[in-house]
N, C-alpha and C positions, 0 to 999 in steps of 0.2 A: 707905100713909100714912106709913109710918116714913121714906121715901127721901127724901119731901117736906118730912119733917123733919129731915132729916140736915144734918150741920155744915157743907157744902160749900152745901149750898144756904142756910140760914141765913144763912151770911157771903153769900154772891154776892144776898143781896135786901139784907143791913145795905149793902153795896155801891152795892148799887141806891139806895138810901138817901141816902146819903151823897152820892151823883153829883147826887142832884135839889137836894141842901144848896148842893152844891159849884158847879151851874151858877147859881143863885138866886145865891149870892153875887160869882160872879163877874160876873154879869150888871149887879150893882147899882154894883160895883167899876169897869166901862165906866162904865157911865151920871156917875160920879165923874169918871173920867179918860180914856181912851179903848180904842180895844179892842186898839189892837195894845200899848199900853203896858199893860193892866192885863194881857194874856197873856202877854208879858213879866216883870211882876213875880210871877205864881202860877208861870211855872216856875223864877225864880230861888229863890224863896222853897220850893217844890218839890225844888228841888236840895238846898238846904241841909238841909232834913228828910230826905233820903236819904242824904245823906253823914253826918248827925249817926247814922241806922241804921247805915252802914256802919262806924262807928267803934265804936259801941256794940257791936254783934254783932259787931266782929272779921271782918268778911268777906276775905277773904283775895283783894280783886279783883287783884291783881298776878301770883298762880297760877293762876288762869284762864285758858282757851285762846281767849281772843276771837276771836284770828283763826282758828280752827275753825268759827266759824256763820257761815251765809250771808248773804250784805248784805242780801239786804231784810229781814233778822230784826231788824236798826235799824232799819226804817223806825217806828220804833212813836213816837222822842221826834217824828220830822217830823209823823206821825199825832195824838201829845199838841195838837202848837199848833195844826193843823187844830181839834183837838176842841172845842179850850177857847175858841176864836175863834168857830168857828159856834156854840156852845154859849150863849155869851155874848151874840149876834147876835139869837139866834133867841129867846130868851127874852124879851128886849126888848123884842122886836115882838111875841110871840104870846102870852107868856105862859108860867107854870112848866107845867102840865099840858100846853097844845096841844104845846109843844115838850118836854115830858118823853115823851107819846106819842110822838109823831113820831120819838123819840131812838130808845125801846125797838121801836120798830116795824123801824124800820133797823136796828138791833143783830140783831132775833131774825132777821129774813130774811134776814142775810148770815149769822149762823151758820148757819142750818139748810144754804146751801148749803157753806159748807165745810167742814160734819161731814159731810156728803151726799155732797160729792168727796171729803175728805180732804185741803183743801188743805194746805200750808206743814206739814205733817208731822204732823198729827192725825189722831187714830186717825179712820179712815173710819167713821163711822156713819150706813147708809140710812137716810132717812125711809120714812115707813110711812103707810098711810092714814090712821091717828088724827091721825098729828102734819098732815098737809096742812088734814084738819077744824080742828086747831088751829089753823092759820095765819088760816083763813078766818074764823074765831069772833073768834080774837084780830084782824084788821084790821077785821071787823064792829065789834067793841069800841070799836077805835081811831078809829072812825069816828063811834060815838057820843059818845067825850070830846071830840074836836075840835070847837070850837067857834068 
């Protein structure tokens, strides 16, 4: 019980949290203006809240060995506008819960495969038969929110 309550996962659901805020509002933010322009302004306005961190905490991004990580380790800002575009899309049409399922449904099945291989440099961890039950319980789930 204590693992369940540990600070790694409490942040990673406030996360979770915040993502259902964050497509809700961007969703509504299209529905104003459009989708490639309102995904546009969340990552400009995105940038600026990062860069306002990195001035704050002093990040030292100039000492950094960027060109030490492998290229698709950027793919994540290409991945951002993907996210925030279908995000946006999808909510629209379906609604905050069918598409917040849907979201987390996709999330957990690709992690489990690349804790399970160990893609892109994470620690390998097999699945096991509880978590396969889980899968099956949790898309049973997802199957009854969808509506």
């Amino acid at each position: 019980m204590l693992k369940f309550l540990s600070i790694p996962i409490v942040l990673a659901a406030i996360s979770g949290a915040a993502m259902a805020l964050q497509g809700t509002l961007n969703s509504q933010l299209n529905q104003k203006t459009s989708l490639l322009a309102s995904t546009l302004a969340v990552h400009i306005i995105g940038t600026i809240v990062a860069l306002v961190a990195v001035l704050i905490w002093k990040v030292p991004i100039f000492q950094l060995k960027w060109s030490e990580a492998p290229w698709y380790l950027y793919l994540g800002g290409f991945l951002s506008v993907i996210i925030i575009a279908l995000v946006a899309f999808s909510i629209s049409k379906i609604g905050v819960c069918n598409a917040t399922t849907a979201i987390i449904l996709g999330q957990v099945g690709v992690a489990v495969l690349i804790d399970h291989l160990g893609l892109f440099g994470v620690q390998r961890i097999a699945w096991n038969p509880w978590q396969i039950l889980g899968l099956v319980l949790f898309a049973t789930g997802a199957k009854l929110l969808i509506r």
